[in-house]
C-alpha positions as CSV (number, residue, x, y, z in Angstrom):
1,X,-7.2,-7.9,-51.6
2,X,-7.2,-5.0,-49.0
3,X,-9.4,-6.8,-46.6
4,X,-6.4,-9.2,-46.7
5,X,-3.8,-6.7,-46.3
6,X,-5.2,-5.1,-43.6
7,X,-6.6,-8.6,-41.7
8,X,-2.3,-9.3,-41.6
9,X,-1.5,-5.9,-40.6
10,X,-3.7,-6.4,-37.8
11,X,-2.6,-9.7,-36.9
12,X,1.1,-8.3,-36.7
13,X,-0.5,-5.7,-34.8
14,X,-1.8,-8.1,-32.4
15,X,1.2,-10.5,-32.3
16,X,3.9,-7.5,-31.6
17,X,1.6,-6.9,-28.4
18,X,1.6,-10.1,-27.4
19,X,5.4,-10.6,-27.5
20,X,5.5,-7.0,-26.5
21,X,3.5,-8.0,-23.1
22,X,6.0,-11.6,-22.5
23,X,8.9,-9.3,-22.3
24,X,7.2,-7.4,-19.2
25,X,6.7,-10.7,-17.3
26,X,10.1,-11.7,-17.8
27,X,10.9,-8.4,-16.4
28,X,8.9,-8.7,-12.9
29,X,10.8,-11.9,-12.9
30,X,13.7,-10.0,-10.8
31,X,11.9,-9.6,-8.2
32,X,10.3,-6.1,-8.3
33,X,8.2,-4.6,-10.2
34,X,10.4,-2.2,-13.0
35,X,9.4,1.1,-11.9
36,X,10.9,0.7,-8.3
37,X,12.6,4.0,-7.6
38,X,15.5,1.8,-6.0
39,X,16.1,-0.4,-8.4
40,X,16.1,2.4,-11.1
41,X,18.8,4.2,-8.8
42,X,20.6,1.3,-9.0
43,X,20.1,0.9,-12.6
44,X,21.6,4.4,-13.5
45,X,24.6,4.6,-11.0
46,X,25.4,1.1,-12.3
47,X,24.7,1.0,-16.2
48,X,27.5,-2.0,-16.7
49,X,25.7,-4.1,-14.4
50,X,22.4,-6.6,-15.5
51,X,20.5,-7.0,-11.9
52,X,19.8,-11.0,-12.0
53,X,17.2,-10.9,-8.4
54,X,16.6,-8.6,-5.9
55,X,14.3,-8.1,-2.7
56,X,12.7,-5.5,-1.4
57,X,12.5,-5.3,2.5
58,X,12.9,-2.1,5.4
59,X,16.1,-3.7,6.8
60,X,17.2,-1.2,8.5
61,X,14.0,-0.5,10.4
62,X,13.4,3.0,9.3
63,X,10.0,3.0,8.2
64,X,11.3,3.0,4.5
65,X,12.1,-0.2,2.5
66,X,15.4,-1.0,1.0
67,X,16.3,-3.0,-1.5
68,X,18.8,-6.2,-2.0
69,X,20.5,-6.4,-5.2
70,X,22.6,-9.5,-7.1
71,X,24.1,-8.5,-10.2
72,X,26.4,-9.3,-12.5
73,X,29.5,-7.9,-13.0
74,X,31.2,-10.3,-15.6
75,X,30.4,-13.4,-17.3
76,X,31.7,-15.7,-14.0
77,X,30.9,-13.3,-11.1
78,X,28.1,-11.5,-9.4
79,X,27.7,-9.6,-6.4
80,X,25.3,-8.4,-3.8
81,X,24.6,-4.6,-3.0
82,X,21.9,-3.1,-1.3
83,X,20.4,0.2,-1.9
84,X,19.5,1.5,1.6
85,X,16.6,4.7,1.9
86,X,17.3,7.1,4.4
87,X,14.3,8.8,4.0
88,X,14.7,9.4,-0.3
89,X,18.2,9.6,0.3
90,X,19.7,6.6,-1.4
91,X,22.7,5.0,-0.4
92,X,25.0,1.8,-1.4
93,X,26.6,-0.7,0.9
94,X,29.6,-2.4,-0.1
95,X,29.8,-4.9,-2.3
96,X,29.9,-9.0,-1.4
97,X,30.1,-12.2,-3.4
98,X,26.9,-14.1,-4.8
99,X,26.0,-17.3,-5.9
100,X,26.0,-17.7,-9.5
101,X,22.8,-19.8,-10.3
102,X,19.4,-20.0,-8.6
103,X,19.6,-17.0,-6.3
104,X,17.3,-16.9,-3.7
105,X,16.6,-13.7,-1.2
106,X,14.9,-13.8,2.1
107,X,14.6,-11.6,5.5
108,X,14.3,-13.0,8.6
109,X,14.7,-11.2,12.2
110,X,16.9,-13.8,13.2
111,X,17.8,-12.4,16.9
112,X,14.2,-9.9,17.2
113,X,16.6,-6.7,17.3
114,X,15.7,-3.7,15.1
115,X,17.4,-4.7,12.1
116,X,16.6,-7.3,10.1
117,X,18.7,-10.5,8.5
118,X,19.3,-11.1,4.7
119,X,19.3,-14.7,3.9
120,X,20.9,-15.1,0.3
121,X,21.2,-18.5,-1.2
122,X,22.4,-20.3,-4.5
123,X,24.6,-22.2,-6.8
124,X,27.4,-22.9,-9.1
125,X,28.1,-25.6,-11.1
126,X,25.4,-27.7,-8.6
127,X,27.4,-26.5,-5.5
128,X,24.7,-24.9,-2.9
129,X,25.3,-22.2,-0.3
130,X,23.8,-19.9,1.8
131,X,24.9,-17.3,3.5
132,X,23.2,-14.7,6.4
133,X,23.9,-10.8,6.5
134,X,23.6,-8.4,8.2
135,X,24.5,-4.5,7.4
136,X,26.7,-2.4,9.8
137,X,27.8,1.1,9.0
138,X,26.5,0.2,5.5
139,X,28.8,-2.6,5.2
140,X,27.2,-6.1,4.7
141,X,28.4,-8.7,7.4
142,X,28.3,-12.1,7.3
143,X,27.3,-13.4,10.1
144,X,27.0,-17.4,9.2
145,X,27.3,-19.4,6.2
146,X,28.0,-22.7,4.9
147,X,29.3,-23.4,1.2
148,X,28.7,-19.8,-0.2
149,X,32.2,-19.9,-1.2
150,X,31.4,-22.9,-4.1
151,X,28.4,-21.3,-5.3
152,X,30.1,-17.0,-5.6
């Protein structure tokens, strides 16, 4: 009777790991890993706000990465911040529109000049857009677009 007892304690045991470990995955799903000092500063100075995808990239061309952020800010809207390091100091840009559904967040030097391009795509409702930014006295610019209006 023990040896039973203790066989299904361990098997609980084994089974609360297991499902333990599934919710890290879906974690890293975001995009970064869940220590990332950004992301955690973005995390406390926005504790209403559940990050959906986010990027991590030195836009700025600083020798320190920085990192793109789309979150959710009600049940129908998210938005798009990103959490520039100036050397450990952390700062916010504005805020823009993002898609809704299948987010997508890429970096391209479009024109080879120091900073680099954000490329954010996505959907709503199965209308796509994409939209390229660029950020300007830590305000985020869009520079070209097409349909990102139907999918924000």
């Amino acid at each position: 009777m023990t040896k039973k007892i203790i066989l299904n304690i361990v098997f609980i045991v084994l089974a609360l790991m297991i499902l333990g470990g599934c919710s890290d995955v879906k974690e890293s799903d975001i995009g970064v890993e869940k220590d990332n000092p950004l992301l955690n500063y973005f995390e406390e100075s926005n504790p209403d706000n559940k990050v959906i995808k986010c990027a991590y990239e030195d836009i700025d061309n600083n020798n320190t990465k920085d990192l793109v952020v789309i979150y959710s800010v009600s049940k129908d809207k998210n938005k798009m911040k990103i959490v520039i390091d100036n050397n450990g100091k952390y700062e916010f840009t504005d805020a823009v529109d993002a898609p809704r559904e299948n987010q997508t967040i890429k970096f391209k030097n479009i024109d080879d000049k120091d900073q680099i391009e954000v490329i954010v795509s996505g959907s709503k409702n199965g209308a796509v857009g994409y939209a390229i930014f660029r950020v300007i006295d830590m305000k985020v610019i869009n520079l070209f677009g097409q349909d990102m209006e139907d999918c924000c």
